[in-house]
N, C-alpha and C positions, 0 to 999 in steps of 0.2 A: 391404301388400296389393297395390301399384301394381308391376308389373315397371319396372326398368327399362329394359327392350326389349320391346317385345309385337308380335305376329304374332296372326293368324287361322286356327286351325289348319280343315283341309280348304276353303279358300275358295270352290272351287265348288260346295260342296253348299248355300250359300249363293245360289245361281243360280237364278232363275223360265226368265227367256228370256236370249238372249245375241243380238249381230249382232256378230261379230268381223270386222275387216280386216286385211289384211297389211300391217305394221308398217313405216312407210315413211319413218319422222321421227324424230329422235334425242330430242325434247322430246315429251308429252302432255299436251294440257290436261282436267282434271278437272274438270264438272261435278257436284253434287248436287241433284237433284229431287226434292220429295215433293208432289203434287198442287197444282202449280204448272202449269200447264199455258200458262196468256196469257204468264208471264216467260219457260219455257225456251224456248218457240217464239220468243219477241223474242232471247233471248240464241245461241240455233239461228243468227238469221240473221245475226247478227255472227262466229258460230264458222263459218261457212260462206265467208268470207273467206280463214279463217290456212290460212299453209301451215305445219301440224303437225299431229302425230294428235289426236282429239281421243273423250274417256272419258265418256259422260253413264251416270251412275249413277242410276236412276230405282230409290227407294223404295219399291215396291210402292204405287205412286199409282192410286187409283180414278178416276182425271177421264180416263185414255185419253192419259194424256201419251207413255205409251213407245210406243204403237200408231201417233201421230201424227206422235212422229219416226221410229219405222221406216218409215212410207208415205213418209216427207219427205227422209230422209237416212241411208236402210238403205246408201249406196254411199260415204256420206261420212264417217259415224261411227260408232267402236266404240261402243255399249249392251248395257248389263246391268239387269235389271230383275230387283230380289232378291224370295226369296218371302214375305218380310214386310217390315213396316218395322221398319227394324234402327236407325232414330235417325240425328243429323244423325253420330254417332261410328261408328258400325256404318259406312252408306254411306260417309263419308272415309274409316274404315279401309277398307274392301273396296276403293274405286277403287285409292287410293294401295297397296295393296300389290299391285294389279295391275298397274299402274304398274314397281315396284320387280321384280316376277318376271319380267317384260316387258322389262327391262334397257335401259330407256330412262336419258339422261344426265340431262333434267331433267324436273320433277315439277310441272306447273301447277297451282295450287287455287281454286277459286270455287261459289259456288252459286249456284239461278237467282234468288234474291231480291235476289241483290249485281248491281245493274245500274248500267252506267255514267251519267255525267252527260250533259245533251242537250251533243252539240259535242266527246266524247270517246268516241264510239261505235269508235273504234278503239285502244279498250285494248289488246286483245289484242294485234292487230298491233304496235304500238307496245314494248308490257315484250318481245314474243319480240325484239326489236334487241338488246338487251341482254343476254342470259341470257351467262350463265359462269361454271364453276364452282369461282370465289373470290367467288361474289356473291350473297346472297340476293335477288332482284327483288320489290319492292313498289310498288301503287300508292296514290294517295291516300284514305282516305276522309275523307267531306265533313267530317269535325265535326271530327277533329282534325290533316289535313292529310298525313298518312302511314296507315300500312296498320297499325289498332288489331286486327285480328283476325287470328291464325294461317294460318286458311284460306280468306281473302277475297283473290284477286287478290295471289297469292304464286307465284315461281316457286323451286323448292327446287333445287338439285344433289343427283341421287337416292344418291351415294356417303354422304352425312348420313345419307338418309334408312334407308339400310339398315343403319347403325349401331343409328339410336336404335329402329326400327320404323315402325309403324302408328300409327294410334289407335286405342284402347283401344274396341273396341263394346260392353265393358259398362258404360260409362259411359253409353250411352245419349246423353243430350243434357246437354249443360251441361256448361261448364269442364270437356269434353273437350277440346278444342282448346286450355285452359290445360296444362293435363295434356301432352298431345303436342308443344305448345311448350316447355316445361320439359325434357322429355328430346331434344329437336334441339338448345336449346340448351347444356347439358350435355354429348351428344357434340363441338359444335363446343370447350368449354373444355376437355375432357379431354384431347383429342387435340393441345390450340393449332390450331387452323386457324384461319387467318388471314382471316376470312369477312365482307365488305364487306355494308351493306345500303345497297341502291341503290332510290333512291327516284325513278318517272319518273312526269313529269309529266301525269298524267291521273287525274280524278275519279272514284268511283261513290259510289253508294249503298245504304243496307242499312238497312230499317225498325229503328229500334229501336222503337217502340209500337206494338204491331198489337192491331188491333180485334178485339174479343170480351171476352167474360166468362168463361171455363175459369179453372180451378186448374189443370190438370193437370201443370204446368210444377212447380209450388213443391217435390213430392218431389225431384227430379233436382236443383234447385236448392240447395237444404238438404241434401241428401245428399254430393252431387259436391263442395260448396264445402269441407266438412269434409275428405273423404275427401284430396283433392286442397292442402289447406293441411299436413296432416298427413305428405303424402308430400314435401313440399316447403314445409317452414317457413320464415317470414321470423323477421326479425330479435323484431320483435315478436309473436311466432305465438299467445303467450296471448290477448294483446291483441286482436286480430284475428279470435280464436276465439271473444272473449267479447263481441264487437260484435257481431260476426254470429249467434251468438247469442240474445242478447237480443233485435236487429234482426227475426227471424226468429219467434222464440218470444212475443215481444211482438204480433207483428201477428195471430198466431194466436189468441194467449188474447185479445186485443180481439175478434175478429171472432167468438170464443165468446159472450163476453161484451153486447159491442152488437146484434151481428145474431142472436144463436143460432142461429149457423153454423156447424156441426161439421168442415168437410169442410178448412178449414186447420192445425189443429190436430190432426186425426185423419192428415194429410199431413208432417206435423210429427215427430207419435208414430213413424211408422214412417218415415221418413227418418234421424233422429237413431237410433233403436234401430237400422237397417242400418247405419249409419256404426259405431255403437260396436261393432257383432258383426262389421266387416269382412266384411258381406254385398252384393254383385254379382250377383246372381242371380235373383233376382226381381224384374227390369225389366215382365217381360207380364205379370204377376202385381198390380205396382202400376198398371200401367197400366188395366188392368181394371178393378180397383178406385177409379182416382180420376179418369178420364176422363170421366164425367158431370159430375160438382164445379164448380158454379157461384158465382158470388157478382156477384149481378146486383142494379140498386136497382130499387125497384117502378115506378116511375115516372120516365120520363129523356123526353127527345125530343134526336135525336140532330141534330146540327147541321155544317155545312159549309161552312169560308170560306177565302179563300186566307190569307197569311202578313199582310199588307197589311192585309186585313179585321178580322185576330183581333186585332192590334195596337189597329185604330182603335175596337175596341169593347170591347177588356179592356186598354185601357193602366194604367189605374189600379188593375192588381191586378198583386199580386205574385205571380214565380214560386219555388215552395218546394221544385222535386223537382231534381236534376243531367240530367234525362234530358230537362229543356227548357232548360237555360242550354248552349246550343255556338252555333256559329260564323254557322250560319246567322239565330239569332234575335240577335244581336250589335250590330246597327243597330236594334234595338226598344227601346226605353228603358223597360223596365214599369216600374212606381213600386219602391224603395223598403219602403213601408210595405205594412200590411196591413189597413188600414182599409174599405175596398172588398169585398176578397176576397181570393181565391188564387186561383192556378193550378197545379197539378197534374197528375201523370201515372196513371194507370188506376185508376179504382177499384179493382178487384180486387189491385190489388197493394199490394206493400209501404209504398210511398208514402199509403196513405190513412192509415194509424196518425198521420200526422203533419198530413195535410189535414183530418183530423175534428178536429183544433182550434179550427177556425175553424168559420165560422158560413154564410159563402156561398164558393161552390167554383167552380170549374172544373174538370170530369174530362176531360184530353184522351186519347180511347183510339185515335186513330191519326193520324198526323204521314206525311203523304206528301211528300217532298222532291226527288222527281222533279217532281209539278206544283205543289209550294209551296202545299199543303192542310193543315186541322187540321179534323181531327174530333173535335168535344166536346161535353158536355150540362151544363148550369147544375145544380147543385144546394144546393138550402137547408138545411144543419142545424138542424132544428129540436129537436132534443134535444143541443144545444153541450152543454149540463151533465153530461146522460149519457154522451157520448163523450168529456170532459177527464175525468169518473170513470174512467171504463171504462181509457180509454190509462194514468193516473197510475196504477191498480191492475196494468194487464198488465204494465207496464214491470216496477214493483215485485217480483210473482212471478218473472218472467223470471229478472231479477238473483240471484234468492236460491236457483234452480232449475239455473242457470248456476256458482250458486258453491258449490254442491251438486257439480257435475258435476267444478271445475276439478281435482281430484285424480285423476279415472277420465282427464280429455285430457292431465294431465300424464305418468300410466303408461304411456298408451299411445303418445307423446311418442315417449319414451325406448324403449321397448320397440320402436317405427318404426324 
């Protein structure tokens, strides 16, 4: 159901406002904004620097972002301000194929939350020294020391890029950008090109936990990850299928079950049924529908300390999620054991199936690693009993629901 090349077909009817300039640089760098308004204007004054063209693709942002840079740099930069939000996949596809029609040689990609680290605000400057097109250009991100994301602080040679296409905008968000990685990197095996990734020495960053309580996310997530393992199986693809899975179908029947909260599992129902009917098409349609979806606890008091702080007052608790063991927490020594507590990432997400074992918590719901901040709220399980119920039974269903299904993933497998 994935092409292997995709385009955008009519890409300006796609268009709200435009500021076009005349094409002056053989290279474009690509931003994405969607009601980001304090980062792109920070990230604005570092692109105001480079000498090359430069793409901000504003998401149908309500915060007055595209207004602010057209007063600010209507003379500087090309902008496009689409008539909807078309998803972090929609916007990358739309720049980059403007980009590619534009007949530029190289293809910059970043968005405004990917911002550099304090002391290397001259990324940009810096990767354009390098560009050539035997070379993919990456820079670092913090956690694991090179460039973990597709479209983070990449420079592409657009000759690839016109091979493999765009990104897929009905992908909407999520493992899109696996997706669009998967077929660059394909064209570069198919063809042998001989394609160096060049790693230069300059940091950013890119929240991975951001604060709030939505669902809204877990459809695109559950959906895309199928949709996207299936176009491009690994060695273990059952495996893989049945982790995620379970992973997925477990946190949902818990949060039926503990909270009598309908709205993961109802997110659930209709991600997995789009996936099996190789349905794409109903992005605004679920968005509508699960864009309210909360899963918030009754009582929290939310709290703020630096990296330093959180150490000296939760060292004795253990951390239980991957999305707080990188590089940066690497000199904190948290305990070991679990006797104390835990420490954990979002309530609302997937990570609590596994945090409701325990009895005292830490919900960290946002990690600022620009100022070396954690925002998080203490909480007590007071019904431990009812939640190792609850988890050992969701798990249990899962599995048996999962292995119910592995004959219809195996068909459709082979039938891919």
């Amino acid at each position: 159901m994935l092409p292997d090349k995709y385009y955008i077909k009519n890409l300006s009817s796609y268009f709200q406002k435009t500021n076009f300039l005349p094409k002056k640089s053989n290279i474009c760098i690509i931003i994405l904004n969607y009601n980001n308004k304090k980062c792109i204007l920070q990230l604005a004054k570092y692109l105001d620097e480079v000498d090359c063209d430069v793409l901000i693709v504003d998401n149908n942002s309500n915060d007055n972002s595209y207004e602010e840079l057209l007063n600010n740099y209507k003379d500087k930069f090309n902008l496009i301000q689409t008539n909807d939000n078309l998803g972090g996949a929609g916007g990358f596809g739309l720049g980059i194929q403007w980009v590619i029609e534009r007949d530029y040689e190289y293809c910059f990609v970043s968005e405004e939350d990917a911002l550099p680290l304090k002391g290397d605000e001259d990324i940009f400057q810096e990767m354009l020294k390098y560009r050539d097109k035997n070379k993919i250009i990456v820079a670092k991100f913090y956690d694991v020391g090179l460039n973990s994301f597709n479209l983070h602080y990449t420079i592409y040679p657009t000759y690839i890029l016109k091979e493999a296409g765009t990104v897929n905008k009905d992908l909407f968000f999520r493992a899109d950008d696996q997706e669009w990685g998967m077929r660059v990197r394909n064209v570069i095996k198919s063809k042998n090109l001989q394609i160096e990734n060049y790693v230069v020495d300059r940091y950013y960053t890119h929240p991975l936990i951001k604060q709030g309580f939505g669902l809204f996310a877990n459809y695109f997530s559950i959906r895309n990850v199928f949709i996207v393992y299936l176009k491009y199986p690994s060695k273990n693809f059952m495996f893989d299928y049945f982790i995620n899975f379970t992973k997925y179908c477990s946190y949902s029947l818990f949060t039926k079950i503990f909270d009598n909260n309908n709205a993961p599992l109802k997110q659930f129902y209709y991600a997995f049924k789009d996936f099996l009917f190789n349905d794409l098409t109903k992005n605004k349609l679920r968005i509508e529908m699960f864009q309210k979806d909360k899963l918030e606890p009754k009582n929290y008091e939310l709290e703020t300390l630096s990296f330093d702080e959180f150490y000296d007052r939760f060292q004795k608790h253990k951390v239980i999620t991957s999305s707080l063991k990188n590089k940066h927490f690497e000199k904190y020594n948290f305990s070991k054991k679990t006797y104390t507590g835990v420490i954990s990432s979002k309530y609302n997400g997937v990570a609590r199936i596994k945090s409701l074992w325990y009895k005292n918590i830490i919900f960290v719901e946002e990690v600022n690693f620009i100022d070396k901040k954690i925002s998080f709220f203490k909480y007590k399980n007071k019904n431990i009993f009812k939640s190792r119920f609850s988890i050992i039974v969701s798990i249990a269903i899962s599995v048996m629901i999962g292995l119910f299904f592995m004959p219809t993933i195996m068909f459709k497998k082979i039938k891919s």
